[in-house]
LOTIKOL-151732 format. One record per residue (C-alpha): residue number from 1; x, y, z; residue in one letter. Coordinates in steps of 0.001 Angstrom, whole numbers. Last residue first. Layout:
- resi, c1, c2, c3, resn
- NUM, X, Y, Z, A .
...
This chain:
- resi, c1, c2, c3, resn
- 509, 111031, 21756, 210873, X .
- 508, 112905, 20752, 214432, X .
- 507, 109593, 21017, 216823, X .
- 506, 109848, 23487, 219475, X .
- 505, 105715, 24397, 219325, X .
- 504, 104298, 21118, 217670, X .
- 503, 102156, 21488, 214401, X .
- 502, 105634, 22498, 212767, X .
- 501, 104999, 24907, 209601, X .
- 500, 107045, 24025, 206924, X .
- 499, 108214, 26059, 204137, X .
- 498, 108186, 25958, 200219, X .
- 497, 109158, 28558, 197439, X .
- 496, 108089, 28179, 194058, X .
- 495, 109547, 30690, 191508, X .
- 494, 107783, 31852, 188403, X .
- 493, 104565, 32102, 190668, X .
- 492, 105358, 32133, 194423, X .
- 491, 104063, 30396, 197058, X .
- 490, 103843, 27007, 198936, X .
- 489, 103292, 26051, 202415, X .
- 488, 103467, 22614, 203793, X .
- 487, 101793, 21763, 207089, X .
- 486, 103632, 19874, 209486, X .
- 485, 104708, 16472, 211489, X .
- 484, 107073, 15812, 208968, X .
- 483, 109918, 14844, 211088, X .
- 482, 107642, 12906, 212860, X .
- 481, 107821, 10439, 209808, X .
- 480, 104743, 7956, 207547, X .
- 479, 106727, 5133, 206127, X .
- 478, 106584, 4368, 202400, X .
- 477, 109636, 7587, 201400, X .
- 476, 110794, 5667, 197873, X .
- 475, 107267, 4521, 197068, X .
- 474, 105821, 7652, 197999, X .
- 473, 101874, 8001, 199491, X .
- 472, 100147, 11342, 199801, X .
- 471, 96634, 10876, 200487, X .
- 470, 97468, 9793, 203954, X .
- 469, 101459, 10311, 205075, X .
- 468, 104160, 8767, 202769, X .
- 467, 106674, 10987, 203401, X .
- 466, 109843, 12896, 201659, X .
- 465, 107246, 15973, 201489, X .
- 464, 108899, 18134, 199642, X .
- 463, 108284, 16062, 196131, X .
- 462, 104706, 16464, 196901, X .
- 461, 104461, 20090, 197766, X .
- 460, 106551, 20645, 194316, X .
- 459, 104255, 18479, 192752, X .
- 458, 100989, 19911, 193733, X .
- 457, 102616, 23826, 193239, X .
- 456, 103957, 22980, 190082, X .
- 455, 100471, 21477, 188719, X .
- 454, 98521, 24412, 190489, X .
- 453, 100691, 26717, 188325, X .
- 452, 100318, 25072, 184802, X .
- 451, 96542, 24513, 185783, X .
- 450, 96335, 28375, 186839, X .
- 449, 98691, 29074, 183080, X .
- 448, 95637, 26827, 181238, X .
- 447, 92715, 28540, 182542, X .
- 446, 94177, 32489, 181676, X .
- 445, 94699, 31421, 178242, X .
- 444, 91267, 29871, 178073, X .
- 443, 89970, 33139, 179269, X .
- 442, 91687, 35398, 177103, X .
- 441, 90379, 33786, 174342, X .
- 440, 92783, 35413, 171584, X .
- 439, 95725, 34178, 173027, X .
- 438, 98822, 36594, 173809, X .
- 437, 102065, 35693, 172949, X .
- 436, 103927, 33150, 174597, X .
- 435, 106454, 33324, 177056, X .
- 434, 104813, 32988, 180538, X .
- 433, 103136, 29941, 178908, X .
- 432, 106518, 28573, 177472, X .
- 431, 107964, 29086, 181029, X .
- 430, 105267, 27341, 182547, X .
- 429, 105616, 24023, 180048, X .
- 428, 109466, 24130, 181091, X .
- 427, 108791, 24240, 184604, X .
- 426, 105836, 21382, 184196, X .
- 425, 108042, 18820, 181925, X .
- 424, 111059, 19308, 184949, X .
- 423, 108706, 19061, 188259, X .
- 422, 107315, 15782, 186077, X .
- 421, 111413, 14336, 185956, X .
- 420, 111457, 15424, 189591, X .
- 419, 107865, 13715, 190858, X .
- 418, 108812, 10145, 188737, X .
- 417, 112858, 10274, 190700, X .
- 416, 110890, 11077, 194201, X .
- 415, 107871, 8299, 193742, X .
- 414, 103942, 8496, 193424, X .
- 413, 101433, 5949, 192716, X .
- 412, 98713, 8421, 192601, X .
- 411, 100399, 10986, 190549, X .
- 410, 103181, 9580, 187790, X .
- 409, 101448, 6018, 187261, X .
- 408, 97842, 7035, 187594, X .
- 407, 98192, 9360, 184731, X .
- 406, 96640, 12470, 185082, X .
- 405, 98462, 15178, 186205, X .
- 404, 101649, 15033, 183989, X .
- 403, 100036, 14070, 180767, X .
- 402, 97402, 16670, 181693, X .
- 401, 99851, 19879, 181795, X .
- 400, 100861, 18309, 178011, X .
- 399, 97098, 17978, 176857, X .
- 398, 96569, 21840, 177906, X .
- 397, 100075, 22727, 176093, X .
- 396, 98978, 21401, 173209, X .
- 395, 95484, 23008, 173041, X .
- 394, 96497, 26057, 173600, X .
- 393, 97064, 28755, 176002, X .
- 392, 99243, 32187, 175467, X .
- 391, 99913, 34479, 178550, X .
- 390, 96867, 36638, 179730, X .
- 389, 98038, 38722, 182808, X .
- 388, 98803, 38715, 186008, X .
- 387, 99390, 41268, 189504, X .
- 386, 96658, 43985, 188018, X .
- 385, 97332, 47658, 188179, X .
- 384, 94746, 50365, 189155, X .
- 383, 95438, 54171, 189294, X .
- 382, 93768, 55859, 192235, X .
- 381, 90725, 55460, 193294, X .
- 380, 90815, 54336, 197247, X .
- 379, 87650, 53880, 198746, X .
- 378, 88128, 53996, 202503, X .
- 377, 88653, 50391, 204407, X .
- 376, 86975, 49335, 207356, X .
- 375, 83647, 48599, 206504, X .
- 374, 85242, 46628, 203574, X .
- 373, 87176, 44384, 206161, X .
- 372, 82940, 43276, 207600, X .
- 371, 82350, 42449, 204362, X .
- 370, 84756, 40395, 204008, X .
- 369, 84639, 38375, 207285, X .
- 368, 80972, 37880, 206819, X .
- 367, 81820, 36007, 203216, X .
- 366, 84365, 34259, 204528, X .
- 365, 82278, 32572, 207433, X .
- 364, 79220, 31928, 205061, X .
- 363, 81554, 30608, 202668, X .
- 362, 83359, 28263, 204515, X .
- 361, 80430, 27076, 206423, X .
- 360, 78530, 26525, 203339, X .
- 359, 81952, 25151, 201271, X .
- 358, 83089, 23020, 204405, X .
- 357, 79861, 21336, 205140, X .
- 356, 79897, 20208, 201213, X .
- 355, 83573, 19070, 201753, X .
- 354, 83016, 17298, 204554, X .
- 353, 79648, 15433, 202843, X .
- 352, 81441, 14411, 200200, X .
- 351, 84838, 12937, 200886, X .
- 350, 86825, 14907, 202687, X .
- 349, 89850, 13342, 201176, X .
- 348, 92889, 12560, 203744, X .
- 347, 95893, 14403, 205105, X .
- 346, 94249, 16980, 207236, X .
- 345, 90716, 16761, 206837, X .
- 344, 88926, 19705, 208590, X .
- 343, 91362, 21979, 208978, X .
- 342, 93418, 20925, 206124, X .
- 341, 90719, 22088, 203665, X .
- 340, 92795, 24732, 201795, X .
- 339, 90432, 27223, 200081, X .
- 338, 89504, 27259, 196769, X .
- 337, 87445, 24170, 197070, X .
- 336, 85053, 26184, 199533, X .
- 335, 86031, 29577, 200576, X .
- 334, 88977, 31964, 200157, X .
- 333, 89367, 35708, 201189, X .
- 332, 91235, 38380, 200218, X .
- 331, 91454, 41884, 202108, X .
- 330, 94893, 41461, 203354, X .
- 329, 96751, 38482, 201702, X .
- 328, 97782, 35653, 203556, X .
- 327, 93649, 34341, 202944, X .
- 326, 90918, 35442, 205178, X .
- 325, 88586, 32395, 206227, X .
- 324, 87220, 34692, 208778, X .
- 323, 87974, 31979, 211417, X .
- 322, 91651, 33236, 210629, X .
- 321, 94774, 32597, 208368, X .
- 320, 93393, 30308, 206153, X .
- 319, 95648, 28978, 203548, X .
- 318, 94804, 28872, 199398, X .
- 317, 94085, 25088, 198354, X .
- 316, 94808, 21427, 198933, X .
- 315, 92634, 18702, 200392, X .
- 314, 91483, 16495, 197395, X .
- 313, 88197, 16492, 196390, X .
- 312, 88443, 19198, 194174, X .
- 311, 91880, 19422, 194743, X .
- 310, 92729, 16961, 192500, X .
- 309, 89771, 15215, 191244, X .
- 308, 91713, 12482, 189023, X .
- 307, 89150, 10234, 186893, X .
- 306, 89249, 6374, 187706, X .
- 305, 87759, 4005, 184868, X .
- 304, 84984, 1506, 184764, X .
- 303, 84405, -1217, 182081, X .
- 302, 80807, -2529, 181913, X .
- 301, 79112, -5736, 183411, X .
- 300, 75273, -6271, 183262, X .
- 299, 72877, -6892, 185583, X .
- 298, 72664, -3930, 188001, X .
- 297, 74273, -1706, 185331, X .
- 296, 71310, -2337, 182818, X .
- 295, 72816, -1276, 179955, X .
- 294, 71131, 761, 176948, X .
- 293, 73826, 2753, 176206, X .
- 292, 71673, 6139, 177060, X .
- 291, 70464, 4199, 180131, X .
- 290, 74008, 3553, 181545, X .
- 289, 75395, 7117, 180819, X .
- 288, 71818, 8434, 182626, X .
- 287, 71825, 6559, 185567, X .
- 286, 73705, 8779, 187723, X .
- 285, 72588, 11806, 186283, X .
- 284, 69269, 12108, 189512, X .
- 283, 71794, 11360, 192106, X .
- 282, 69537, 12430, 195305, X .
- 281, 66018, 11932, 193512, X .
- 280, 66784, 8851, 190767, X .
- 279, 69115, 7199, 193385, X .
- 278, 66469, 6391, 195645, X .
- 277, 64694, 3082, 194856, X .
- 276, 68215, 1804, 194063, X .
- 275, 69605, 2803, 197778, X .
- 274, 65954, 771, 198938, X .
- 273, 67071, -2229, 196226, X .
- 272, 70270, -2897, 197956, X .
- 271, 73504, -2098, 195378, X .
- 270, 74959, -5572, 195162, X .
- 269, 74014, -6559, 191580, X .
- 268, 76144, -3236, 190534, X .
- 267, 78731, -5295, 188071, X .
- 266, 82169, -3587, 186991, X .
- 265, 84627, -4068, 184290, X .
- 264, 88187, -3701, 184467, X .
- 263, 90571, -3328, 181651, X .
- 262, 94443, -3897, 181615, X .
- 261, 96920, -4279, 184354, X .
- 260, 97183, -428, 184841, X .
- 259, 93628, -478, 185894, X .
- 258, 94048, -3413, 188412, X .
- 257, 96689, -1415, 190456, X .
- 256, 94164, 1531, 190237, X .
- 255, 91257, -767, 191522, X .
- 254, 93353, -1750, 194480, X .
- 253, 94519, 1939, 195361, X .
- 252, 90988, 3273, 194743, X .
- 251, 89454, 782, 196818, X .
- 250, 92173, 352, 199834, X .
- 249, 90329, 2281, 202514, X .
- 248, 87241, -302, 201835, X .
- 247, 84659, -1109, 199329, X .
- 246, 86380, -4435, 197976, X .
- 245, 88353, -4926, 195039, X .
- 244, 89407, -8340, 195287, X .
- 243, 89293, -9257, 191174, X .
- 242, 86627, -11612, 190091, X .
- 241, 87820, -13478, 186581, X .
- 240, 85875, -12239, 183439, X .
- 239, 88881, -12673, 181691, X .
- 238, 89118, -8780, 180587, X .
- 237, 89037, -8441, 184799, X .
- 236, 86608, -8553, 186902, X .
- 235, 84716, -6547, 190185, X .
- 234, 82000, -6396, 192016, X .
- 233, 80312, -3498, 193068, X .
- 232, 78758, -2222, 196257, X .
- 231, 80726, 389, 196849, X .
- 230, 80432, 1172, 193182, X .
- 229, 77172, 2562, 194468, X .
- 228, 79045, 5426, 196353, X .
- 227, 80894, 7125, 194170, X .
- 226, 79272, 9548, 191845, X .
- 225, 81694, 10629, 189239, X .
- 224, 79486, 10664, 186479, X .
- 223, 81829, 11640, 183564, X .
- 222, 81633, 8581, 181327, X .
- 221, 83391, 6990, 178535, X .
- 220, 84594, 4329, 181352, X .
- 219, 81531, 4092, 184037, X .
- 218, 83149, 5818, 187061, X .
- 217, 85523, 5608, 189897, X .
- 216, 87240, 8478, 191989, X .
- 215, 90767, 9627, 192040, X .
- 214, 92291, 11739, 194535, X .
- 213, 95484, 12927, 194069, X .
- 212, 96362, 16693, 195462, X .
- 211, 97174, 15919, 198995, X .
- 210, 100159, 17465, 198451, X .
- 209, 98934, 20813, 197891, X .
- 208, 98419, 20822, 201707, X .
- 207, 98861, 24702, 201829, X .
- 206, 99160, 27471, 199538, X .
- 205, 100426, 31051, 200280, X .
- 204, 99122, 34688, 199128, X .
- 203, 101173, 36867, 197481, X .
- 202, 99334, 38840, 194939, X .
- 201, 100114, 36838, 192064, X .
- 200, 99558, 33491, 194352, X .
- 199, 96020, 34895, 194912, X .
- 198, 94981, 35227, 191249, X .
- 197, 96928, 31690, 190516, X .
- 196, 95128, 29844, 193398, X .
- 195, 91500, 31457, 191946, X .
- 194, 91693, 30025, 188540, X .
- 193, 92714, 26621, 189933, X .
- 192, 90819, 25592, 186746, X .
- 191, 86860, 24856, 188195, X .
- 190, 85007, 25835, 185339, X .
- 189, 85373, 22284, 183666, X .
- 188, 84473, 20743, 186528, X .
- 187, 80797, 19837, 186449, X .
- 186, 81527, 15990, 185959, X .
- 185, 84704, 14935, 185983, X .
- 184, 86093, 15150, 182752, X .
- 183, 89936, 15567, 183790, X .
- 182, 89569, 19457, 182974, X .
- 181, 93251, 19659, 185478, X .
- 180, 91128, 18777, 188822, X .
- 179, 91403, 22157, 190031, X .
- 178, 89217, 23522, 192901, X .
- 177, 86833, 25836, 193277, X .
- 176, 86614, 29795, 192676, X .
- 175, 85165, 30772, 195531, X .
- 174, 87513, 33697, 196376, X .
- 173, 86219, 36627, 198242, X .
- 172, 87343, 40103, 197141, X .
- 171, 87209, 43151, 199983, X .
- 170, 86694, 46628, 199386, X .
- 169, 85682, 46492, 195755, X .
- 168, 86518, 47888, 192742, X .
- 167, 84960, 45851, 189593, X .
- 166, 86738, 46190, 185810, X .
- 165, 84379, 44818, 183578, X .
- 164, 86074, 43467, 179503, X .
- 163, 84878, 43330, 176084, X .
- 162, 82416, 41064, 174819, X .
- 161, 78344, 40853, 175807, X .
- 160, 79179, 37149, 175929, X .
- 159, 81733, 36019, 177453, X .
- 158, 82136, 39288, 179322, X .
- 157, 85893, 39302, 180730, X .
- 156, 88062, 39854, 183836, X .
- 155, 89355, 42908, 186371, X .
- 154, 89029, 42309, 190059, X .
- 153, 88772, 44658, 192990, X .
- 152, 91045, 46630, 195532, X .
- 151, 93674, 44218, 197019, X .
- 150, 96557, 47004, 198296, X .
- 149, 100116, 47632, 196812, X .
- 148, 99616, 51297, 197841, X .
- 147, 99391, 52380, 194496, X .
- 146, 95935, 50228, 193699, X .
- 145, 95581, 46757, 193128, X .
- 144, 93707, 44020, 190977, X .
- 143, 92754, 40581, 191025, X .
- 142, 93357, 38874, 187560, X .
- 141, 91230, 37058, 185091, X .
- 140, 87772, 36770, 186168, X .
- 139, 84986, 35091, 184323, X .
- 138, 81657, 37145, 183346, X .
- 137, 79727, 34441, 182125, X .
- 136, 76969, 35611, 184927, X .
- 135, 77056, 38762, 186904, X .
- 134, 75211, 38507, 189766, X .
- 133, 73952, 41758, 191712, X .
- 132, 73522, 40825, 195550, X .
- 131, 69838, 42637, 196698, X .
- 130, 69578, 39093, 199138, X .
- 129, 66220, 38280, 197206, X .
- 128, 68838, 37574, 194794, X .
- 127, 71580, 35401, 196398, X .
- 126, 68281, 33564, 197451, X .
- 125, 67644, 33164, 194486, X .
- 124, 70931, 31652, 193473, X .
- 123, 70711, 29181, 196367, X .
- 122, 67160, 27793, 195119, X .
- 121, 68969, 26899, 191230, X .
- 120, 72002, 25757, 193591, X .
- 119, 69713, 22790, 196050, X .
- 118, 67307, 22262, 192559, X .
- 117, 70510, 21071, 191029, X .
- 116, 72428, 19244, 193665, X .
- 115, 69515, 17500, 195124, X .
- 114, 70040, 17310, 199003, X .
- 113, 70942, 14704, 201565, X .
- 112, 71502, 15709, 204955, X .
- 111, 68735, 17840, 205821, X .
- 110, 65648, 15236, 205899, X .
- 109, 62258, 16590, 207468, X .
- 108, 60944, 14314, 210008, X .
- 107, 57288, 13035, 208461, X .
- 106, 57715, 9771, 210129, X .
- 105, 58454, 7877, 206715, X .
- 104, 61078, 10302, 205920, X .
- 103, 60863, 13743, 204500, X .
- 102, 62668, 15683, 201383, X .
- 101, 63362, 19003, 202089, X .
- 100, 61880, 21703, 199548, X .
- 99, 64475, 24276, 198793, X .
- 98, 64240, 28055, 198463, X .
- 97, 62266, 28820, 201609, X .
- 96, 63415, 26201, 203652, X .
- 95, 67139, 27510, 203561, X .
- 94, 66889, 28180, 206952, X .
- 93, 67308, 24638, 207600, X .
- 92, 70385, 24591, 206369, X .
- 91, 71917, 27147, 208225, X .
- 90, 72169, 25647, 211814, X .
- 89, 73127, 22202, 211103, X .
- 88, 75579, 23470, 208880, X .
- 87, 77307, 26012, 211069, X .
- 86, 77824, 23348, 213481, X .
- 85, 79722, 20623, 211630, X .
- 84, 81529, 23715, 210281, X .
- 83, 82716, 25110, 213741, X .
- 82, 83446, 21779, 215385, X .
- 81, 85681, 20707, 212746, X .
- 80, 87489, 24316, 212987, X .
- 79, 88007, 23299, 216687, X .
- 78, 88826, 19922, 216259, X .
- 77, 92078, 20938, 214112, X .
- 76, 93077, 18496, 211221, X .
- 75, 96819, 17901, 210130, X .
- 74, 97618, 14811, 212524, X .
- 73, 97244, 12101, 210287, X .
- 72, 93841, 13455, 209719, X .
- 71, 92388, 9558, 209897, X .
- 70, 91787, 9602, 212918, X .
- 69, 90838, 12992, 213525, X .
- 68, 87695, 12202, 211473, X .
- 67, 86781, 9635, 213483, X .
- 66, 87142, 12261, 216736, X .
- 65, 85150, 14858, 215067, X .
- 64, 82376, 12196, 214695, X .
- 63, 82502, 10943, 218261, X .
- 62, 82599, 14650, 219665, X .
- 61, 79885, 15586, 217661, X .
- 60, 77371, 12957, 218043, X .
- 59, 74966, 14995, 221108, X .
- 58, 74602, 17852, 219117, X .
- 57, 73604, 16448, 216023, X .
- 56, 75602, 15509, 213004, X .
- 55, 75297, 16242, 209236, X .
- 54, 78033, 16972, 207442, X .
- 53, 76015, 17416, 204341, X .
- 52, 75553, 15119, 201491, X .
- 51, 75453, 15981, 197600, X .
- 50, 73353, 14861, 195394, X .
- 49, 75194, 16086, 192157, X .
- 48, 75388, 18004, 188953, X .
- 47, 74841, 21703, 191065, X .
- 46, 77404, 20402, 193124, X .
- 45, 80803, 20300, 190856, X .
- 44, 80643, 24182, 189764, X .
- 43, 78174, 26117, 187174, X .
- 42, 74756, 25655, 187275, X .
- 41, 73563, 27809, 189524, X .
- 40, 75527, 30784, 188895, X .
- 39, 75832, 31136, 184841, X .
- 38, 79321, 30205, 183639, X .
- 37, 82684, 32061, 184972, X .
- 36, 80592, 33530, 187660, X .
- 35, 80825, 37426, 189401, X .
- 34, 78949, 37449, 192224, X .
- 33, 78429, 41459, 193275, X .
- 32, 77774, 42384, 196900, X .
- 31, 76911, 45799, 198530, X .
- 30, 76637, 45465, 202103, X .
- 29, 74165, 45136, 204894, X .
- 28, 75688, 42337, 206962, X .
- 27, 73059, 40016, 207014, X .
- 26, 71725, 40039, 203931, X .
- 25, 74642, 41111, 201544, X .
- 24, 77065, 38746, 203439, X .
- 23, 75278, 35749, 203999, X .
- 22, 73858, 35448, 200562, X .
- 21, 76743, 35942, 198621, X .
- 20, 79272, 33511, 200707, X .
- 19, 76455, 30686, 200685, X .
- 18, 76521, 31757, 196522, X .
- 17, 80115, 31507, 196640, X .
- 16, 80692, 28479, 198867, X .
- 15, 78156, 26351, 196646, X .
- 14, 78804, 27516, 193198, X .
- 13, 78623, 31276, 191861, X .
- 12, 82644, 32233, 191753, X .
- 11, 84484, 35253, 192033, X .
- 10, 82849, 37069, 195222, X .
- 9, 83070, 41015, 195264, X .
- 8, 82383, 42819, 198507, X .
- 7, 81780, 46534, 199142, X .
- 6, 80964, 47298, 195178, X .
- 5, 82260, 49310, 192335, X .
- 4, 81649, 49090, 188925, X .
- 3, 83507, 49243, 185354, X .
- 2, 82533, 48253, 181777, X .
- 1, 85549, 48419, 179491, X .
């Protein structure tokens, strides 16, 4: 056992973690250590993209945060919307230093686009030059606690060194990401829910795990989940007969219907040649599926497929108590995909550029607010316990959580009678989990019981909310009620409780 001690320990090197890292070791004066499942950098959904930034300047705001509180559905707060649009256009350009902006044709430097691998492999030395110690392939398993019931560290495993670290800390940040149920989308396979199931243990609550079921096109046999150019697509059937799948609200709904029809194959003559000119420096792997098959996407047609995101660009995640992005339980906070982004979205995806403005922010603001909690606290070293554990995980049960969360038919077109008889498959998959003996790979063990868990929690949210209300669409509840007018909270491991928290003071919920 290899064991440490720190003021603030962040699980997770992607966006919000490394932002989280950075912010509070160098401005706050602390001791950090980043532990990462993989090797911080690389690991997470943006260091394989181009992703966009929230982007707006002063004199937009108000417009943009009132688009984006149209299509809330009422679960978005200006005020946090405010916050992260602003936090971005002040931090990024301090990250000059580790990233070279591109610039226009006027020589104005150009923050809202950035290359997703050079934009991580400069965050991680920054993280460095901050004095934060990062610990790669050194996954977490289970927070920890001392006598007093209190949040005091992590314990997890050395991938490849062997054995297992033990960290106290004052305060634990959770960056963990998202959980898209290893779906194939690129740069998700460390992103497990790991982080909801370490919190739940503890106590912490979920929120907006409804909005759970986003799907996003790409080239079938392929992981490249970048979006945008099919915007521009056309679309056929097995026939070769055009299909009306246009580029609006309706896409993924209209090009899911098609899907369960039978194959559909995809043209890119449409994509304008200056967005062509550019796609090899903002989504450098976008090309590379089509190139390696020899197809000329612009010319040529080629079957397409929808891969679930969940969470990851979905809404759900751990609730946010405070503007320090602390979590229900003392001491632990959530940033990023980990954390619930209701604030800033409500019902309805983020997108990209939201959710990249909501991991820096997000992180930055969490990883103050944590260090700023260790101050506080004294050093407690007393026994340690840890809230999980390593139940069994295999292959079996993996593909059986996935049967539940993937299919098109059971999560995007949802319905009461489909979300029971799922609710049903899932209790009896956890209880198998919390049954079986220990694995061997403690960390695939660990992986499949936070997809087991995330699963309940999306589907127990979802089967709550007798709605239809953005993301979330039933075909037994279609109309969108005031009765619902309110977040949904989840908890618990073994058992899943649920409550509703009325946006209006005095409403009924």
């Amino acid at each position: 056992m290899s064991e440490s001690s720190c003021d603030v320990l962040i699980i997770g090197g992607g966006l919000a973690g490394t932002w989280a890292a950075a912010i509070a070791a160098a401005r706050e004066g602390v001791r950090v250590v980043l532990v990462d499942k993989g090797y911080c950098g690389t690991s997470g959904v943006t260091a394989t993209a181009g992703p966009g930034h929230w982007w707006v300047p002063p004199g937009a705001r108000e417009a943009a945060i009132d688009k984006r509180l149209g299509t809330a559905y009422g679960l978005a707060d200006a005020r946090w919307m405010a916050r992260a649009i602003d936090t971005t256009w002040t931090s990024l350009p301090g990250l000059s230093d580790y990233y070279a902006f591109a610039q226009n044709e006027r020589g104005e430097t150009q923050y809202r686009g950035l290359r997703g691998p050079e934009y991580l492999r400069g965050l991680r030395r920054r993280v460095l030059d901050s004095g934060v110690t990062i610990l790669d392939h050194h996954p977490a398993l289970e927070l920890l606690r001392d006598d007093h019931g209190n949040v005091v560290g992590a314990r997890g495993w050395r991938r490849q060194a062997g054995g297992d670290w033990l960290i106290r800390a004052g305060a634990v940040v959770l960056a963990t990401g998202g959980c898209a149920f290893l779906s194939r989308l690129l740069g998700n396979h460390t992103n497990t829910g790991d982080g909801y199931l370490m919190a739940a243990e503890a106590g912490a609550e979920l929120s907006g795990m409804e909005f759970s079921n986003y799907y996003c096109i790409a080239a079938q046999g392929s992981s490249m989940t970048r979006s945008m150019v099919y915007s521009f697509g056309e679309y056929f059937d097995a026939a070769d007969r055009p299909l009306d799948i246009s580029g609006g609200p309706s896409f993924t709904e209209d090009l899911a219907k098609a899907l369960l029809n039978g194959p559909v194959y995809c043209r890119l003559n449409r994509v304008p040649a200056d967005i062509r000119a550019q796609l090899p420096s903002i989504q450098p792997n976008l090309m590379l599926p089509f190139d390696r098959r020899g197809v000329d996407p612009y010319r040529e047609r080629f079957a397409v497929t929808l891969h679930p995101e969940g969470t990851i660009r979905g809404v759900g995640g751990l609730r946010l108590i405070n503007d320090d992005c602390q979590t229900t339980v003392p001491g632990v906070f959530a940033a990023g995909d980990a954390a619930s982004r209701e604030p800033i979205a409500g019902a309805t995806s983020g997108g990209g550029a939201q959710n990249s403005a909501w991991a820096l922010s997000t992180g930055q603001w969490a990883g103050r607010g944590a260090a700023q909690w260790a101050r506080q606290k004294t050093a407690y070293q007393g026994a340690l316990r840890g809230y999980g554990g390593t139940a069994g995980g295999s292959v079996e049960l993996l593909q059986r959580i996935q049967a539940e969360m993937h299919p098109l038919d059971k999560n995007l077109f949802r319905s009461g009678a489909q979300l029971e008889r799922s609710l049903r498959e899932l209790d009896t998959l956890w209880d198998q989990i919390r049954n079986s003996p220990s694995a061997l790979n403690p960390l695939r063990a660990r992986e499949t019981a936070a997809m087991a868990a995330t699963a309940r929690w999306c589907y127990t949210a979802a089967a709550t909310r007798k709605e239809s209300r953005g993301m979330h669409q039933r075909s037994d509840t279609p109309q969108q009620s005031a009765l619902y007018d309110a977040h949904l909270r989840v908890s618990g491991v073994d058992q899943v409780q649920t409550r509703f928290d009325p946006i209006y003071p005095g409403h009924p919920q």
